[in-house]
N, CA, C and O of each residue as an XYZ file, in Angstrom:
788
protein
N     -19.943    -49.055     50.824
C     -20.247    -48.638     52.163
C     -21.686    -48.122     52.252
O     -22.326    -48.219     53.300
N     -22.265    -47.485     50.967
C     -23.349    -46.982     51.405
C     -24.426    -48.131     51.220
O     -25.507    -47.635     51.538
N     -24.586    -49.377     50.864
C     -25.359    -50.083     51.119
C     -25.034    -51.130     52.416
O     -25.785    -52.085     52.615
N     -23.993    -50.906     53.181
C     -24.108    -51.229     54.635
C     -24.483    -50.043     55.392
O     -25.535    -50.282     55.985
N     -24.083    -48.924     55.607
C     -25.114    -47.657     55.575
C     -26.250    -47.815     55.894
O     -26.868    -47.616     56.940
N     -26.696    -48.464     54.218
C     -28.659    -48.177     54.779
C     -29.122    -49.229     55.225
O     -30.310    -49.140     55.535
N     -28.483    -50.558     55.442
C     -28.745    -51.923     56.156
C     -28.922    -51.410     57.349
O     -29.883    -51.440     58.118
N     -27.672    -50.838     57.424
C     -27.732    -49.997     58.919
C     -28.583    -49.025     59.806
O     -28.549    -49.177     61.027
N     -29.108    -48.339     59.421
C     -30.329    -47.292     58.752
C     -31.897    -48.347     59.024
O     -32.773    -48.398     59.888
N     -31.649    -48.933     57.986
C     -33.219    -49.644     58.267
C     -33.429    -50.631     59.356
O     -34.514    -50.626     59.937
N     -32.406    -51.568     59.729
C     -32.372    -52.389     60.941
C     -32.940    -51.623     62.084
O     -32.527    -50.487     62.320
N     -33.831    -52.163     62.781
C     -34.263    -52.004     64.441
C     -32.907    -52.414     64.873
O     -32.071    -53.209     64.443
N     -33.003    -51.340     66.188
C     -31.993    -52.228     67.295
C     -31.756    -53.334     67.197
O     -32.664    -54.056     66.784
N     -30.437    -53.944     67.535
C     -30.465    -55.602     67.553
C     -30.896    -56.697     66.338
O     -30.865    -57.928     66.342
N     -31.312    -55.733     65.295
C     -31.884    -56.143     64.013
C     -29.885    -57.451     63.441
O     -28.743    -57.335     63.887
N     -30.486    -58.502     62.322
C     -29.453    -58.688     61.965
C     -29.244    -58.960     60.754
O     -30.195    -59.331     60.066
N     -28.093    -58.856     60.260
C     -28.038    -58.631     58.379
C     -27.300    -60.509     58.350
O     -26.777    -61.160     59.255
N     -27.467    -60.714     57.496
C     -26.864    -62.036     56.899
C     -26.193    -61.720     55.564
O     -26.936    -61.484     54.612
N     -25.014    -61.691     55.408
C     -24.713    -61.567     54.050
C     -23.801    -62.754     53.436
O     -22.691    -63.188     53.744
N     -24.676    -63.070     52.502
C     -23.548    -64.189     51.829
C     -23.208    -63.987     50.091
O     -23.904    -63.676     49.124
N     -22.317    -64.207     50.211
C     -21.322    -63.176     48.765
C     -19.984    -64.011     48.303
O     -19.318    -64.517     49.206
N     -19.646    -64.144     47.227
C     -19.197    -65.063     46.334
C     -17.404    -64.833     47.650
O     -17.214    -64.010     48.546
N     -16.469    -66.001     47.117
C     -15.370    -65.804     48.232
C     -14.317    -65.246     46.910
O     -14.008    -65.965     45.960
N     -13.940    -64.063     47.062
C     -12.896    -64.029     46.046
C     -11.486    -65.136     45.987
O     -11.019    -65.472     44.899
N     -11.025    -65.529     47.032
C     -10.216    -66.539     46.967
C     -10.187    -67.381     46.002
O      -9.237    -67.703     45.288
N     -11.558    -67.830     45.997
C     -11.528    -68.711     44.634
C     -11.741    -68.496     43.444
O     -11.327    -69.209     42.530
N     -12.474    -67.392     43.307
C     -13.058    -66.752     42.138
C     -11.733    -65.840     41.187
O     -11.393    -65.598     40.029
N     -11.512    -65.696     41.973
C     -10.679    -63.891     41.035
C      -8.771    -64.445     42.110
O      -8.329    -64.977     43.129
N      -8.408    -63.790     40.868
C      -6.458    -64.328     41.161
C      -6.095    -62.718     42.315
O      -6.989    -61.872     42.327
N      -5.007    -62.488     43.046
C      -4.812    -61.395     43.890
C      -4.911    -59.798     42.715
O      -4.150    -59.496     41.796
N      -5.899    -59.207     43.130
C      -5.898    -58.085     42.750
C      -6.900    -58.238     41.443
O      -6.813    -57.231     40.740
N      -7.350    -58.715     41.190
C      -8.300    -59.141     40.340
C      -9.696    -58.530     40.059
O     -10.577    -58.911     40.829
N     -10.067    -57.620     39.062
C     -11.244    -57.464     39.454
C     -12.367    -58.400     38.940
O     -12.129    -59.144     37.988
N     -13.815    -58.386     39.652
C     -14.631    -59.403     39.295
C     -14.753    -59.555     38.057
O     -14.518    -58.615     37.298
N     -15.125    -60.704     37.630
C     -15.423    -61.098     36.051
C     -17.115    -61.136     35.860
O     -17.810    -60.770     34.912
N     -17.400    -61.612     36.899
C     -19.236    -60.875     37.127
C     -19.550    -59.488     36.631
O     -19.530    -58.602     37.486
N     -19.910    -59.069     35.075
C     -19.872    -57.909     35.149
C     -21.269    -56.939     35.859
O     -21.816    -55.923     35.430
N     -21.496    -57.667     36.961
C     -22.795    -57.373     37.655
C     -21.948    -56.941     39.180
O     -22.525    -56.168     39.945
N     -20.628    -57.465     39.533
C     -20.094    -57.033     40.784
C     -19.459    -55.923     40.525
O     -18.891    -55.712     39.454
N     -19.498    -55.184     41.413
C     -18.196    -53.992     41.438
C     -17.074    -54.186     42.209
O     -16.152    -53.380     42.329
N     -17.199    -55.675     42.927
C     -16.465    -56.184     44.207
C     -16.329    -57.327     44.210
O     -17.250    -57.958     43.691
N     -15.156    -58.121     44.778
C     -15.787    -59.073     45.734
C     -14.784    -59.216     46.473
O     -13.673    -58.963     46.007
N     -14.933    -59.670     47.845
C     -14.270    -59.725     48.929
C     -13.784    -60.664     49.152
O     -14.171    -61.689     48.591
N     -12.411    -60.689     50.351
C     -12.133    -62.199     51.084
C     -13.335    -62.178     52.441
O     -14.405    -61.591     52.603
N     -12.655    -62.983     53.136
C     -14.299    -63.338     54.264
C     -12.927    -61.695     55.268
O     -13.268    -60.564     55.613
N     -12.157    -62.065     55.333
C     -11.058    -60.774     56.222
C     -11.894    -59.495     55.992
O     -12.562    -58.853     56.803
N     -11.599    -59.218     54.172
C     -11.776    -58.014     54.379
C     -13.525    -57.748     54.217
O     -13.835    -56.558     54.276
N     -14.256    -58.371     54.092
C     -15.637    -58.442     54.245
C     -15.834    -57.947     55.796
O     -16.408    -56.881     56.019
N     -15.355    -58.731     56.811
C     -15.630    -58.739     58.360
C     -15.044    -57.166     58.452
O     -15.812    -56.330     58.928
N     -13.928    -56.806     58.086
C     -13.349    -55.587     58.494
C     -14.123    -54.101     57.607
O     -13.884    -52.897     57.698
N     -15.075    -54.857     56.799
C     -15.574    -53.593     56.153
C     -17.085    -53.066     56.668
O     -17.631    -51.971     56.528
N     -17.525    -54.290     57.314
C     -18.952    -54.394     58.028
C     -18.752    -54.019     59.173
O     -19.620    -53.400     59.787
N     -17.439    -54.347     59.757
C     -17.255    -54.181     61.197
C     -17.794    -52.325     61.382
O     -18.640    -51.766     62.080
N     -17.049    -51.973     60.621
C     -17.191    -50.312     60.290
C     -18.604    -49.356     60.803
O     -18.725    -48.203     61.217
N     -19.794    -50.744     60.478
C     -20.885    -50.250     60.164
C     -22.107    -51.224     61.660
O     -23.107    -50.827     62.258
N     -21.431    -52.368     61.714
C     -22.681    -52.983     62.201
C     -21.588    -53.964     63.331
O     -20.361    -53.873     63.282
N     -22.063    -54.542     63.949
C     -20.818    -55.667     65.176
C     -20.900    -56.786     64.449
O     -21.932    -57.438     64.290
N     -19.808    -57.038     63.986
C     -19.703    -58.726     63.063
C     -19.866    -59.823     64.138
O     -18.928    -59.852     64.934
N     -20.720    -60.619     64.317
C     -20.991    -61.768     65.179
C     -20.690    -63.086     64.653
O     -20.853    -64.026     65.431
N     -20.181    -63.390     63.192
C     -20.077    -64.400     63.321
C     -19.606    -64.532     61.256
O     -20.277    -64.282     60.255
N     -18.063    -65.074     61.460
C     -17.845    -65.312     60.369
C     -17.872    -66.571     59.824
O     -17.176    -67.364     60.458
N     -18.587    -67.155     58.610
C     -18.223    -68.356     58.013
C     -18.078    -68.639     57.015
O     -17.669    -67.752     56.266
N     -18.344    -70.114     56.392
C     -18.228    -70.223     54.888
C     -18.927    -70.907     54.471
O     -19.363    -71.738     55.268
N     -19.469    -70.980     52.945
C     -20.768    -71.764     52.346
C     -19.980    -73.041     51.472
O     -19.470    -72.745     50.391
N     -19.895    -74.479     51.976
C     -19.243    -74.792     50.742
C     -20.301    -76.157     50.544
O     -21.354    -76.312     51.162
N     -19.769    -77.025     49.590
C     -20.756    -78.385     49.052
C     -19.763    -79.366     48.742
O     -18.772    -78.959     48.137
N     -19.826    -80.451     49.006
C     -19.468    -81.775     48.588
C     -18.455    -81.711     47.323
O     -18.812    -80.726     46.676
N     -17.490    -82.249     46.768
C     -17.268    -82.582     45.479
C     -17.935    -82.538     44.408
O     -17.939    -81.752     43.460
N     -18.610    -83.640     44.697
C     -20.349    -83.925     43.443
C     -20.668    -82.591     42.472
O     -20.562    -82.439     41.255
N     -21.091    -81.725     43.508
C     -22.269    -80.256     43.902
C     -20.915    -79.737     43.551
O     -20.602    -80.092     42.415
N     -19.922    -78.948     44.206
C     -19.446    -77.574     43.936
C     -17.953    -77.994     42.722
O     -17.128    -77.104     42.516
N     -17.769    -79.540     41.954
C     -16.700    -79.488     41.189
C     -17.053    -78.664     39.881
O     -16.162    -78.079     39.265
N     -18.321    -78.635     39.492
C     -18.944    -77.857     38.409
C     -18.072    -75.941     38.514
O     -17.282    -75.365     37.766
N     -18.792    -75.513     39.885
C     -18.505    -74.172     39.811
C     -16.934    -74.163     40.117
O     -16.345    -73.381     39.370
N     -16.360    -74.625     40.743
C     -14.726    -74.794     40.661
C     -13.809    -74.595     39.469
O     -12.811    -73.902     39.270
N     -14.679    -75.656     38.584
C     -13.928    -75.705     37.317
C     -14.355    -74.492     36.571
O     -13.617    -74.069     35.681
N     -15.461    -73.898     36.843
C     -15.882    -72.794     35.735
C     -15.345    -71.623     36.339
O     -15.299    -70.728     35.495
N     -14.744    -71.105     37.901
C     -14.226    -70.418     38.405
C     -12.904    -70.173     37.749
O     -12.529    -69.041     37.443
N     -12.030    -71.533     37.489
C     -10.512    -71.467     36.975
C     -10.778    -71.279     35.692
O      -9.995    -70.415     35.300
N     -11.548    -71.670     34.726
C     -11.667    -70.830     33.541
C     -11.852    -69.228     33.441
O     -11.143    -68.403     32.864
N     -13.107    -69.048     34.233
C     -13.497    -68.005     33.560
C     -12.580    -66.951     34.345
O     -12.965    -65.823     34.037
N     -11.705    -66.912     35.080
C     -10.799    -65.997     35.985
C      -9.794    -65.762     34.868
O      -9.217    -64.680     34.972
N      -9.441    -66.507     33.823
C      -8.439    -66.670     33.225
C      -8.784    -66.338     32.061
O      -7.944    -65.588     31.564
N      -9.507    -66.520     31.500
C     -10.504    -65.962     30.016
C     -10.300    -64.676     30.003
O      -9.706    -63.967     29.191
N     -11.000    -64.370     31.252
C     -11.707    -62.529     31.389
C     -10.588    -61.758     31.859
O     -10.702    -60.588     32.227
N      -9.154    -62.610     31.846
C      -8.102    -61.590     32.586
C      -7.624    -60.249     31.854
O      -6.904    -59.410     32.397
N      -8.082    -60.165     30.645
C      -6.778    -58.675     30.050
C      -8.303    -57.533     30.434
O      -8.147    -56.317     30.323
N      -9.800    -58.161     30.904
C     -10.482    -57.155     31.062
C     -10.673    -57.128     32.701
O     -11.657    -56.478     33.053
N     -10.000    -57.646     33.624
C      -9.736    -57.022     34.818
C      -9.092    -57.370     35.506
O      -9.281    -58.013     36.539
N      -8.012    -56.913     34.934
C      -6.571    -56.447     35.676
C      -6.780    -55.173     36.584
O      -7.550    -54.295     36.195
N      -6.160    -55.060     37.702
C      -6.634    -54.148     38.323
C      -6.336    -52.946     37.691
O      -7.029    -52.137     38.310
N      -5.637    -52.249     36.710
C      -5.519    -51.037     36.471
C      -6.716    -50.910     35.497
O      -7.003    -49.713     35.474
N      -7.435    -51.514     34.787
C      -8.142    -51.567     33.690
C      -9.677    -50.798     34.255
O     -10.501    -51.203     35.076
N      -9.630    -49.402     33.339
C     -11.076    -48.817     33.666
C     -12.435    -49.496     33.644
O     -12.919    -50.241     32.792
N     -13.001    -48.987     34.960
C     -14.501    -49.673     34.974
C     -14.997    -49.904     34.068
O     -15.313    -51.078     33.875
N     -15.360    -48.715     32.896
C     -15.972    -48.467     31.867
C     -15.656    -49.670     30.714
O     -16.640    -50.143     30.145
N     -14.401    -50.145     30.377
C     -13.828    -50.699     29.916
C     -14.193    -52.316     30.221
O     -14.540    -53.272     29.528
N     -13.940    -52.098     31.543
C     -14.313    -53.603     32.021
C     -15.429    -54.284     31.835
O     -15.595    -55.497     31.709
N     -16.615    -52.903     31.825
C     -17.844    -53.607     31.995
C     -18.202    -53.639     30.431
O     -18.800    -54.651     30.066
N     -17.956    -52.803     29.590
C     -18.175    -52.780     28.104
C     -17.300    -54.160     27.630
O     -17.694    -54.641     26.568
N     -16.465    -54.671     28.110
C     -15.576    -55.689     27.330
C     -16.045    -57.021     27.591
O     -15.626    -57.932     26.877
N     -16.924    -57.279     28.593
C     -17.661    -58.262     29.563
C     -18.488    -58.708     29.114
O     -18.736    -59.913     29.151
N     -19.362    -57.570     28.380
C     -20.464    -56.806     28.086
C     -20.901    -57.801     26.581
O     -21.833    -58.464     26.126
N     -19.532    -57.358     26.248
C     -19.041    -58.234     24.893
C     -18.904    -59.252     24.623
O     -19.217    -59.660     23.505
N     -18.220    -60.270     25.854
C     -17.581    -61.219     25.650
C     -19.119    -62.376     26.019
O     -19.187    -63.548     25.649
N     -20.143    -61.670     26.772
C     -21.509    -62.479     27.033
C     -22.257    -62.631     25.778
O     -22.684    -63.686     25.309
N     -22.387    -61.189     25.185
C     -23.012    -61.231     23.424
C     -22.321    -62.331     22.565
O     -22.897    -63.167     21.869
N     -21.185    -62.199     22.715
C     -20.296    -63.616     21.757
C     -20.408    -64.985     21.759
O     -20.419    -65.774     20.814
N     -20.520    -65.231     23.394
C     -20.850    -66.158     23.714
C     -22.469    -66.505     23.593
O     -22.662    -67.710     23.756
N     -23.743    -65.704     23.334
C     -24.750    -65.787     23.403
C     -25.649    -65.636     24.654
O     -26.846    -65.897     24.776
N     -24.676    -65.098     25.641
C     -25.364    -64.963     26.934
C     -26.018    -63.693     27.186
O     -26.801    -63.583     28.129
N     -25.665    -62.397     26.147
C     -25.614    -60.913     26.514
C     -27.225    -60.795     26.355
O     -27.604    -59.653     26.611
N     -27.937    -61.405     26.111
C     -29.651    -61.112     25.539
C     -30.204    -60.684     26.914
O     -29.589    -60.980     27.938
N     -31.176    -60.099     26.941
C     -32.615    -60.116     27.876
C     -32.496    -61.633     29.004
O     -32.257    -62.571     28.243
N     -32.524    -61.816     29.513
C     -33.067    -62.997     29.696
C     -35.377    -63.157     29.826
O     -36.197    -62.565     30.528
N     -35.445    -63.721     29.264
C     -37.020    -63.914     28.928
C     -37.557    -65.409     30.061
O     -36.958    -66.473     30.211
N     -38.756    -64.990     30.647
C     -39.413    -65.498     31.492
C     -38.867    -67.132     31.411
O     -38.098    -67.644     32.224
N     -39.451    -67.783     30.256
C     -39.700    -69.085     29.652
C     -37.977    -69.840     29.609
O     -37.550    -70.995     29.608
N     -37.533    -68.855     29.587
C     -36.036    -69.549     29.753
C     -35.058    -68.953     31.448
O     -33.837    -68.799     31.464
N     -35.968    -68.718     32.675
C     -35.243    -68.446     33.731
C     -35.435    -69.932     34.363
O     -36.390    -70.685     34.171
N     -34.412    -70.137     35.077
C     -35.162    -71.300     36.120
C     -35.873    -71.232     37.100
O     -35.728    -70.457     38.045
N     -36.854    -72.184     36.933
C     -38.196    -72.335     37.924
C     -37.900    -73.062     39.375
O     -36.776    -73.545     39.517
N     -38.670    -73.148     40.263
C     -38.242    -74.253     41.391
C     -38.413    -75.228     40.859
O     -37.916    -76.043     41.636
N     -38.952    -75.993     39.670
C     -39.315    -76.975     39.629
C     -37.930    -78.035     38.897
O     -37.941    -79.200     38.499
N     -37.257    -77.398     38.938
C     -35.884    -78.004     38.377
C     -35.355    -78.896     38.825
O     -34.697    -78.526     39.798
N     -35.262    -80.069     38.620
C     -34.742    -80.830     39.306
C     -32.859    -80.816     39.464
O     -32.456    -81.709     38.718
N     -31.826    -80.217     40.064
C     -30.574    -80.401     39.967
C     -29.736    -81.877     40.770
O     -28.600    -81.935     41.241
N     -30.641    -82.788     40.696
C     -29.720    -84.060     41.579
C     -29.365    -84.317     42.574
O     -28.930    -85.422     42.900
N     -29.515    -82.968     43.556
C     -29.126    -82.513     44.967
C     -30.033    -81.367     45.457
O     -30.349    -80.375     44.800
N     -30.463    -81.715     46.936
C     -30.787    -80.702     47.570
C     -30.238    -79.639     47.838
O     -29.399    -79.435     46.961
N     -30.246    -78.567     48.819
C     -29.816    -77.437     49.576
C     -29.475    -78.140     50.485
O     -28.513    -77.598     51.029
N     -29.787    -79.276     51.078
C     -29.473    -79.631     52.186
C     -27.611    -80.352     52.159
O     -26.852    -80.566     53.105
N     -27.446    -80.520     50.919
C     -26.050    -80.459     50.806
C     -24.777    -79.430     50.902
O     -23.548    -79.503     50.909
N     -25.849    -78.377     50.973
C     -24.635    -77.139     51.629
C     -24.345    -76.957     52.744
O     -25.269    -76.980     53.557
N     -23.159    -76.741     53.161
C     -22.487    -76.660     54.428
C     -22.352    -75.380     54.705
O     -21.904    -74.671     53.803
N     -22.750    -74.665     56.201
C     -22.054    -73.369     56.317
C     -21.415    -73.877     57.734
O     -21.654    -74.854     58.443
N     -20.674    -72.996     57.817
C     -19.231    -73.324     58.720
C     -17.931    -72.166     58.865
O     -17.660    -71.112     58.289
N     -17.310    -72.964     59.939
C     -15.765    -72.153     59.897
C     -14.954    -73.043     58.940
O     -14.387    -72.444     58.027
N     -14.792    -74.527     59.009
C     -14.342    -75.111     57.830
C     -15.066    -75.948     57.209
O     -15.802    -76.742     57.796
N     -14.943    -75.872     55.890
C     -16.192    -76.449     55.141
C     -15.308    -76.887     53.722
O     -14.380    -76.251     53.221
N     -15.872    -78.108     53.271
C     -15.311    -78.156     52.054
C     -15.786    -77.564     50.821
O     -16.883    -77.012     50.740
N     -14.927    -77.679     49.809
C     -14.709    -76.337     48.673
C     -15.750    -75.061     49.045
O     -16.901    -74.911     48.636
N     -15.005    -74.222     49.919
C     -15.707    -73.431     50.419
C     -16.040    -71.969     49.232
O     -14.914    -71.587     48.913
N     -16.735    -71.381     48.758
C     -17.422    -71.041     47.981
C     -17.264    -69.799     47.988
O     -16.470    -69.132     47.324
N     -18.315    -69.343     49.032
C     -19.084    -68.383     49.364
C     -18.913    -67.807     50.818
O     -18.935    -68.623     51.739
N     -18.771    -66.692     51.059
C     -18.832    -65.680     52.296
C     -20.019    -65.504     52.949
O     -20.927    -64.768     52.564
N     -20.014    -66.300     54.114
C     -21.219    -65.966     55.049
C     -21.250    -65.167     56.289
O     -20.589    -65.703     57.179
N     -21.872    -63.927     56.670
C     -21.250    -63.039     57.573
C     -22.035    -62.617     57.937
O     -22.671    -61.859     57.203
N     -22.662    -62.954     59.898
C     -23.457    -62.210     60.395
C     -23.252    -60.952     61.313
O     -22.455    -60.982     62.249
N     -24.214    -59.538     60.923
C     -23.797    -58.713     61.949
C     -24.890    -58.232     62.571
O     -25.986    -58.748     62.352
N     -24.774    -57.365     63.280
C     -26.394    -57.038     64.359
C     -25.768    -55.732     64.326
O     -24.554    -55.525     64.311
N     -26.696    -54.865     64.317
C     -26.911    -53.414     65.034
C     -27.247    -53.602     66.410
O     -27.986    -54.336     67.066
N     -26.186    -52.383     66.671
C     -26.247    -52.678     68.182
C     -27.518    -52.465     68.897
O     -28.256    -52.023     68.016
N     -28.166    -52.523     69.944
C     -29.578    -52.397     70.545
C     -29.205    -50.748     70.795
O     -28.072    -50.495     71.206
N     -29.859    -49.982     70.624
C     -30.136    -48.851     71.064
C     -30.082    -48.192     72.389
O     -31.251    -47.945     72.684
N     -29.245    -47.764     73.386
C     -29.358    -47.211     74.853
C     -29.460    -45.872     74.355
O     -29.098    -45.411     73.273
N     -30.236    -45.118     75.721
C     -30.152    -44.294     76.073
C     -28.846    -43.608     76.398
O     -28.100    -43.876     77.340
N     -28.676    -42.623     75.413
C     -27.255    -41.964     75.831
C     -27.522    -41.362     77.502
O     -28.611    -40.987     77.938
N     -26.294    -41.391     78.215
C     -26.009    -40.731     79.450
C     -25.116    -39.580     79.244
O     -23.978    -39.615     78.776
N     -25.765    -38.571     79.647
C     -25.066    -37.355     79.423
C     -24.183    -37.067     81.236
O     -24.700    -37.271     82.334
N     -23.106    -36.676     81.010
C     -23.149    -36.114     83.012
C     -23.154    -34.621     82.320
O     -23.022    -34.312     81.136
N     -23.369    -33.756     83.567
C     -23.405    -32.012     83.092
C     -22.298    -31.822     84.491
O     -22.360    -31.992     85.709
N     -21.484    -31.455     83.677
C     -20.353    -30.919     84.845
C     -20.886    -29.487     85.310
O     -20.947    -29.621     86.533
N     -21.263    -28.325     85.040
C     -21.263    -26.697     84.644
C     -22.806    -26.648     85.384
O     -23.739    -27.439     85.524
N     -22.532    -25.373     85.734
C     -24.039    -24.887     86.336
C     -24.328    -23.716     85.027
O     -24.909    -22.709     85.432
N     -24.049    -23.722     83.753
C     -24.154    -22.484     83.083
C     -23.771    -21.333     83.686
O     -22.829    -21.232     84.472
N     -24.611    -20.323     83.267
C     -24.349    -18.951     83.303
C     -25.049    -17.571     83.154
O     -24.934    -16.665     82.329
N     -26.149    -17.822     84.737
C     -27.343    -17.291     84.790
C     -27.379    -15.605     84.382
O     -26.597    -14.658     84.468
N     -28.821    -15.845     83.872
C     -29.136    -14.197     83.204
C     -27.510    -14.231     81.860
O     -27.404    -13.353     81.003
N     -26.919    -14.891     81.938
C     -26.362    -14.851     80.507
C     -27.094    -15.192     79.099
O     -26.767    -14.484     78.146
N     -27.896    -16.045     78.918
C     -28.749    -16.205     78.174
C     -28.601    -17.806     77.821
O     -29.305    -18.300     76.941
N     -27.711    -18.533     78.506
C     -27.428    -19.868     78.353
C     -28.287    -20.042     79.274
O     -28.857    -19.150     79.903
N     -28.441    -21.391     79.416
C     -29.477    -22.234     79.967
C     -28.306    -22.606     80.928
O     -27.106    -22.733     80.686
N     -29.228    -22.788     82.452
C     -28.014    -23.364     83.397
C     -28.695    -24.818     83.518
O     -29.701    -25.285     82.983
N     -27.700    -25.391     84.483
C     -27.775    -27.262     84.587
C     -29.349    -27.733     84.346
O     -29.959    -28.536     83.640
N     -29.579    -26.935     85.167
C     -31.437    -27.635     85.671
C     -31.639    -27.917     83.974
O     -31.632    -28.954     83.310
N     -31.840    -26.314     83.584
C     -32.340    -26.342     82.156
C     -32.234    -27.010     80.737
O     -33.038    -27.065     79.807
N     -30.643    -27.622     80.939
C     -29.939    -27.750     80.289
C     -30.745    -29.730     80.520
O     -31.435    -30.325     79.693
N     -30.378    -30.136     81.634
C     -31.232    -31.493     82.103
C     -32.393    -31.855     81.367
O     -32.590    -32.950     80.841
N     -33.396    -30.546     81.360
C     -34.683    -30.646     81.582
C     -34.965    -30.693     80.124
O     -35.844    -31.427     79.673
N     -33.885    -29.555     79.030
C     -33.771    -29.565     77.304
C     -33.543    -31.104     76.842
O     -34.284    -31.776     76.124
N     -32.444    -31.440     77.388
C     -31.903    -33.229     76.806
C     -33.132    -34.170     77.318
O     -33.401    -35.183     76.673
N     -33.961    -33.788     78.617
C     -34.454    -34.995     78.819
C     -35.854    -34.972     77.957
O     -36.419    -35.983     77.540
N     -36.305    -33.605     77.770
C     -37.736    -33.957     77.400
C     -37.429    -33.302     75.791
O     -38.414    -32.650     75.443
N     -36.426    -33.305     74.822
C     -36.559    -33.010     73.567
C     -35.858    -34.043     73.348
O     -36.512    -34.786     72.617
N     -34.713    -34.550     73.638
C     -33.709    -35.587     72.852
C     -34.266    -37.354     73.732
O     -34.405    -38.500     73.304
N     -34.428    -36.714     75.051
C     -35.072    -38.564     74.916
C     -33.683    -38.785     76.123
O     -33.672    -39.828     76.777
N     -32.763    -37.922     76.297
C     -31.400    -38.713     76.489
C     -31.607    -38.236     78.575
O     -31.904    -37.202     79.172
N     -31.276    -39.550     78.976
C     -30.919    -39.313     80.486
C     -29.457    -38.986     80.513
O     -28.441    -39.387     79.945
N     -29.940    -37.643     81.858
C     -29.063    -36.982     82.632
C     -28.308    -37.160     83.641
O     -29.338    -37.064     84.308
N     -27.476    -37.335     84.445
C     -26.940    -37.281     85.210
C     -26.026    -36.288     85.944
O     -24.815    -36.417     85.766
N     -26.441    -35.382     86.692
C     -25.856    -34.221     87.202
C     -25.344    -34.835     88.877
O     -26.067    -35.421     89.682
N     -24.423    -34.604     88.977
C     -23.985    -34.600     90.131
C     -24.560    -34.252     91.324
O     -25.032    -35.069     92.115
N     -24.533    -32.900     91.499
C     -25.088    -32.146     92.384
C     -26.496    -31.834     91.848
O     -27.168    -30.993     92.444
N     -26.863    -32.300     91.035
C     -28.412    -32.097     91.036
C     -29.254    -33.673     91.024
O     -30.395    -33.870     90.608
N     -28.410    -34.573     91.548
C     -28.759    -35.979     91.840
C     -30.225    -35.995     92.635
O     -30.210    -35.676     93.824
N     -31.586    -36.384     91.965
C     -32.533    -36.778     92.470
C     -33.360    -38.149     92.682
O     -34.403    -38.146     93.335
């Protein structure tokens, strides 16, 4: 939550977040925790929309998927590795545990190193397929990935009404004052009834 929070936070009015994030559906079995030992999460597109909703107006849910060709690779490495990494996240199984056993199972395999400049991939890679083979959508084939747009709402001016005339020589501020505090310290328009100008 606290990094929709500060999405939230830094967005201008009307500002909008795009988030796209692995689909647990396919990735991880019910109750599953990630095998990414880099996630602390991962969501369905449901509870993604219902956790953003919280924070920002969800405008628009979809899904990232690719052709056969393109996404049978990560499919097949999804149903492995969900099944490999299962006795280290089962849902009762401590974080600590999870991520140390993960941790492990990358060193074994030879993956746990640094990764070093000379061995990241470059753009210059050729993979056989564009980007332009990804689909985003409401239905999409082998759908992947969680795509979810939300906006902060535009900013209004709060409207205050002032029912009360205060409670002169009491030391409260009466309506006028009270108008005149919200309008020229907080920014916020007034609306008084009987002091309608």
């Amino acid at each position: 939550m606290g990094y929709l929070q500060e999405a939230r936070r830094v967005l201008r009015p009307g500002g909008v977040l795009i988030l796209i994030t692995p689909d647990r559906r396919h990735r991880l079995l019910p109750g599953q925790k990630p095998w990414n030992r880099w996630h602390l999460r991962e969501y369905s597109l449901e509870r993604l929309a219902h956790t953003v909703s919280r924070v920002l107006s969800v405008e628009s849910r979809m899904r990232m998927g690719a052709p056969d060709e393109v996404a049978s690779h990560e499919i097949r490495r999804y149903r492995k590795t969900k099944w490999l990494t299962l006795p280290l996240t089962l849902p009762f199984m401590p974080e600590f545990l999870r991520r140390r056993g993960l941790d492990a199972m990358h060193r074994i395999k030879g993956m746990g190193g640094p990764v070093k400049a000379e061995t990241s991939v470059s753009a210059d890679v050729d993979f056989g397929f564009g980007e332009d083979v990804f689909v985003i959508g409401e239905d999409v084939p082998n759908p992947l990935n969680i795509v979810l747009v939300a906006r902060k709402s535009a900013w209004v001016m709060p409207v205050v009404h002032v029912a009360g005339t205060g409670l002169r020589g009491s030391g409260y501020p009466n309506a006028t004052e009270t108008i005149r505090l919200l309008r020229d310290r907080l920014g916020v328009e007034v609306r008084d009834r009987a002091l309608a100008s």
